[in-house]
C-alpha positions as CSV (number, residue, x, y, z in Angstrom):
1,X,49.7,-4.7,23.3
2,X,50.5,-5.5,26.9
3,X,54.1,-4.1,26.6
4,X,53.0,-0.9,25.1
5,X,50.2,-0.7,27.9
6,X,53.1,-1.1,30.7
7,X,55.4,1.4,28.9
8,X,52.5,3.8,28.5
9,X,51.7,4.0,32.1
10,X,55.5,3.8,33.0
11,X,56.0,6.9,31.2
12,X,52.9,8.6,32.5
13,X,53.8,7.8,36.1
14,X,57.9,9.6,35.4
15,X,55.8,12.1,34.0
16,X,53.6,12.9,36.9
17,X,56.5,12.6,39.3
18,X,58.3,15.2,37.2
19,X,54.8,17.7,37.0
20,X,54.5,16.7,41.5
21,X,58.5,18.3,41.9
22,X,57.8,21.3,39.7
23,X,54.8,22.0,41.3
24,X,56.0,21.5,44.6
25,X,58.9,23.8,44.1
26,X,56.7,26.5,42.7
27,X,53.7,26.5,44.6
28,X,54.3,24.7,48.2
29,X,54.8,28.0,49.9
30,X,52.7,30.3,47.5
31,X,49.9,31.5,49.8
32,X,47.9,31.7,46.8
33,X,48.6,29.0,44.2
34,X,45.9,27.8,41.7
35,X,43.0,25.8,42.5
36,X,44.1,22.5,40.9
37,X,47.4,22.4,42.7
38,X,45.1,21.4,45.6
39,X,45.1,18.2,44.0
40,X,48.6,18.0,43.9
41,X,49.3,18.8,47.2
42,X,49.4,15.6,49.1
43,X,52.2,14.7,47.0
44,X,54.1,17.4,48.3
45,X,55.2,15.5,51.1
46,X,56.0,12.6,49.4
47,X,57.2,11.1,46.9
48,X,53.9,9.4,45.0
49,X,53.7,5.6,44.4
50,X,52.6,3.6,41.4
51,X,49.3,2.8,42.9
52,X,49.2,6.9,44.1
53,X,49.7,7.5,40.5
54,X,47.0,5.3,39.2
55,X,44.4,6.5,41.3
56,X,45.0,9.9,40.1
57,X,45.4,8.7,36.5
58,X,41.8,7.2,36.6
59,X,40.3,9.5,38.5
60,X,39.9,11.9,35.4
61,X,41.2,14.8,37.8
62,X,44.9,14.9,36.6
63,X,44.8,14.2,33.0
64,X,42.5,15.3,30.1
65,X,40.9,12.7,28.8
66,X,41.5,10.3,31.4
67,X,37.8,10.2,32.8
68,X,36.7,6.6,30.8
69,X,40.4,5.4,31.0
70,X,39.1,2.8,33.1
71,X,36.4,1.4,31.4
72,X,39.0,1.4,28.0
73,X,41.5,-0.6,30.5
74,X,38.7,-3.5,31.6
75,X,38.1,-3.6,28.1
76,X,41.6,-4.2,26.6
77,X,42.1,-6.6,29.8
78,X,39.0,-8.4,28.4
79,X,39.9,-8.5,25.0
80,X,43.5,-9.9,26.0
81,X,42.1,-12.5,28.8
82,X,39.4,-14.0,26.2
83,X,42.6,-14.5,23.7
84,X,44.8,-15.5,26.0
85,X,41.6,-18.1,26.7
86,X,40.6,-19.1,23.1
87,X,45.1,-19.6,22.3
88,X,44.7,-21.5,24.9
89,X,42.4,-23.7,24.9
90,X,42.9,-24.2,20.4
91,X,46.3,-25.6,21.8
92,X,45.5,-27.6,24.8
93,X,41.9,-28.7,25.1
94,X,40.1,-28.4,22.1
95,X,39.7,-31.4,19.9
96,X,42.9,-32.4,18.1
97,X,43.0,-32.6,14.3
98,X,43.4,-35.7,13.0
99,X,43.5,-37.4,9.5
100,X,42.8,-40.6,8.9
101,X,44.0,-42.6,6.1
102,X,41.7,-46.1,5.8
103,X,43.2,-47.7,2.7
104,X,40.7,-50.4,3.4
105,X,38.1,-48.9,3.1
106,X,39.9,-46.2,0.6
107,X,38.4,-43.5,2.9
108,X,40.5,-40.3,4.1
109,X,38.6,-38.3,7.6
110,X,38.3,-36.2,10.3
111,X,36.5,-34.7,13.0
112,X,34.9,-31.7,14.5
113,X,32.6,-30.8,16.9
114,X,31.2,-34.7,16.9
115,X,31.2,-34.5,13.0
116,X,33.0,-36.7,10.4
117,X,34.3,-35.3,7.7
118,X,34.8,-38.0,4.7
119,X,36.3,-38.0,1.3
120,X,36.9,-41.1,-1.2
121,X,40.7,-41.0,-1.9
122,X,39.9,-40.8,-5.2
123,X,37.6,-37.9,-5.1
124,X,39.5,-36.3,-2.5
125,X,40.1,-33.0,-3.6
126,X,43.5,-30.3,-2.3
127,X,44.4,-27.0,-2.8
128,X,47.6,-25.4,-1.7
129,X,46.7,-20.9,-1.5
130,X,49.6,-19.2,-0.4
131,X,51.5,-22.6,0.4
132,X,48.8,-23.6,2.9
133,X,47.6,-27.0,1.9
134,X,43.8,-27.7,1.9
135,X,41.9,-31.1,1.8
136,X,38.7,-31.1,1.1
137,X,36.3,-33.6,2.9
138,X,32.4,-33.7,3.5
139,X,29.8,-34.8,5.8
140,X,26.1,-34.8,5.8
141,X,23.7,-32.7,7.8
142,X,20.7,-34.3,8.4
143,X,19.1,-31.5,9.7
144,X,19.2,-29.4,6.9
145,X,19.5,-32.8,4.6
146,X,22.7,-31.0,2.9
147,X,26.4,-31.6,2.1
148,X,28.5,-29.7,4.4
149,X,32.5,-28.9,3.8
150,X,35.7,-28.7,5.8
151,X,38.8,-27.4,4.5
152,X,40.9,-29.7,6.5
153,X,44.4,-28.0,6.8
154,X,47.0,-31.0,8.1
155,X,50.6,-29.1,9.5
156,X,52.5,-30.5,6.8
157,X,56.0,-28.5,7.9
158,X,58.2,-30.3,10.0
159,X,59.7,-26.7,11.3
160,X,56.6,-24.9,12.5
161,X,53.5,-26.1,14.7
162,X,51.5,-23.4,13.5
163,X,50.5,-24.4,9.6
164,X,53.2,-22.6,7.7
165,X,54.8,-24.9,5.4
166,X,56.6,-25.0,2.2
167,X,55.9,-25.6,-1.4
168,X,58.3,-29.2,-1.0
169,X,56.4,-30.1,2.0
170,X,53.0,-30.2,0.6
171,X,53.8,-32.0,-2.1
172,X,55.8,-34.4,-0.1
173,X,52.5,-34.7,2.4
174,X,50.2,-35.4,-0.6
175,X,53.2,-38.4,-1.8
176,X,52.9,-39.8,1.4
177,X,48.9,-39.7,1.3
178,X,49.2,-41.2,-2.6
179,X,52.3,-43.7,-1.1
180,X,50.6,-45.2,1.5
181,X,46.7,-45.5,0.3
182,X,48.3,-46.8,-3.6
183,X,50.7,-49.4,-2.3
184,X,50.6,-49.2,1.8
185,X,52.8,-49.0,4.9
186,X,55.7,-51.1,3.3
187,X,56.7,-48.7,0.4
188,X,56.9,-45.8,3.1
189,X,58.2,-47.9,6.0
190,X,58.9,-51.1,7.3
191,X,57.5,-50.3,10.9
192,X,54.4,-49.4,12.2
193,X,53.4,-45.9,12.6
194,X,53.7,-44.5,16.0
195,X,53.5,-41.0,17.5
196,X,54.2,-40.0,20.9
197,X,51.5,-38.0,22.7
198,X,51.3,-34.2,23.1
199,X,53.0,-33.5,26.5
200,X,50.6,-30.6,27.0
201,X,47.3,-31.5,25.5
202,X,44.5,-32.4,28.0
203,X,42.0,-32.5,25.1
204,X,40.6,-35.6,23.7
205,X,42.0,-37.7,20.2
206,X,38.7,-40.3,20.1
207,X,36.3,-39.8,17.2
208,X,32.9,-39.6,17.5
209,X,30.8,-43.3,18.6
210,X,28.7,-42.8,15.6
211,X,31.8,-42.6,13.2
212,X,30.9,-45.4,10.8
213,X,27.3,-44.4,10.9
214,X,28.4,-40.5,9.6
215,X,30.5,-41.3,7.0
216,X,28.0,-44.4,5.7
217,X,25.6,-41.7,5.3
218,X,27.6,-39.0,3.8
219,X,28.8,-41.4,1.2
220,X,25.7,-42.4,0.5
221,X,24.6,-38.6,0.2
222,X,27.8,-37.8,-1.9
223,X,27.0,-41.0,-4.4
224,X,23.4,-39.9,-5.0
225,X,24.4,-36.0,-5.6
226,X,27.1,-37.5,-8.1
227,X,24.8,-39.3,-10.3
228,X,22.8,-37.0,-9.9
229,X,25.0,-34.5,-11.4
């Protein structure tokens, strides 16, 4: 968008230089040219500049059409700074997603937005649309005294930060799930887990203070619906 903006205006500006000459060379010593070569005129004895050009551009005087070019303009800058912002901040501030295996407790969670999300391993459920792996986890609003969902979606590909991820990589991120909650760290690996922090992330990893608390209360919400049922 921003490149076709820049050549747009590029083009406009050869453009108006080009329609400045002809005029110029037509009507600079016509003793009566047209009325809108007036506006032309003071670009007769130079040569006009980008910012020459854009005042003319947005002035609605040189162009048809031209006259709410600006308020299109702010509006495409908007629209580009508040996605350049929300990129942004998804990447470096916002809360990182994190799955937790507890083989203890035989728990897998997350968070978001101070909430924990919480699945039995045995209940967890996945689905893989599209080669986009899904798990799906749960936690309790007490407000509304309701189950809530989150389709967690872990980057499972080790080529691409942004979710895309093959059929063999899902599968072998579910393995690894099954792996280390059946039979634990020493049939994957005979050191513990470590992973170096994000270089560029000034967000936070910490789960909420009321972690335990949630996901007591979302299994207990998730027990009674299921003998319920």
């Amino acid at each position: 968008m921003t490149n076709s903006f820049i050549e747009s205006h590029y083009s406009n500006y050869i453009s108006f230089k080009s329609i400045v000459d002809g005029y110029k060379e037509i009507y600079e010593n016509s003793v009566k040219p047209p009325d809108a070569i007036e506006l032309y005129k003071p670009f007769f004895a130079k040569e006009p500049s980008v910012f020459d050009y854009l005042i003319s551009y947005y002035s609605g005087n040189f162009y048809a059409g031209t006259k709410y070019a600006i308020y299109l303009t702010i509006l495409l800058t908007l629209a580009f700074g508040y996605a350049l912002y929300t990129t942004g901040r998804s990447a470096f501030i916002d809360p990182y997603p994190i799955l937790v295996l507890d083989r203890k407790r035989n728990l897998l969670y997350t968070w978001e937005n101070k909430k924990v999300y919480v699945a039995r391993y045995n209940n967890v459920g996945y689905a893989t649309p599209s080669n986009n792996l899904f798990i799906k986890l749960f936690t309790f609003d007490a407000t509304k005294n309701q189950l809530e969902t989150l389709l967690f979606q872990p980057n499972a590909s080790e080529h691409s930060s942004i979710f895309l991820s093959e059929k063999y990589e899902n599968n072998a991120f579910i393995s690894f799930i099954n792996a280390y909650m059946q039979k634990g760290r020493d049939a994957i690996t005979e050191k513990d887990f470590e992973c170096e922090p994000l270089k560029f992330y000034f967000g936070s990893y910490e789960p909420p203070a009321d972690v335990d608390i949630q996901i007591e209360k979302t299994l207990e919400q998730l027990d009674k619906e299921n003998n319920n049922a």
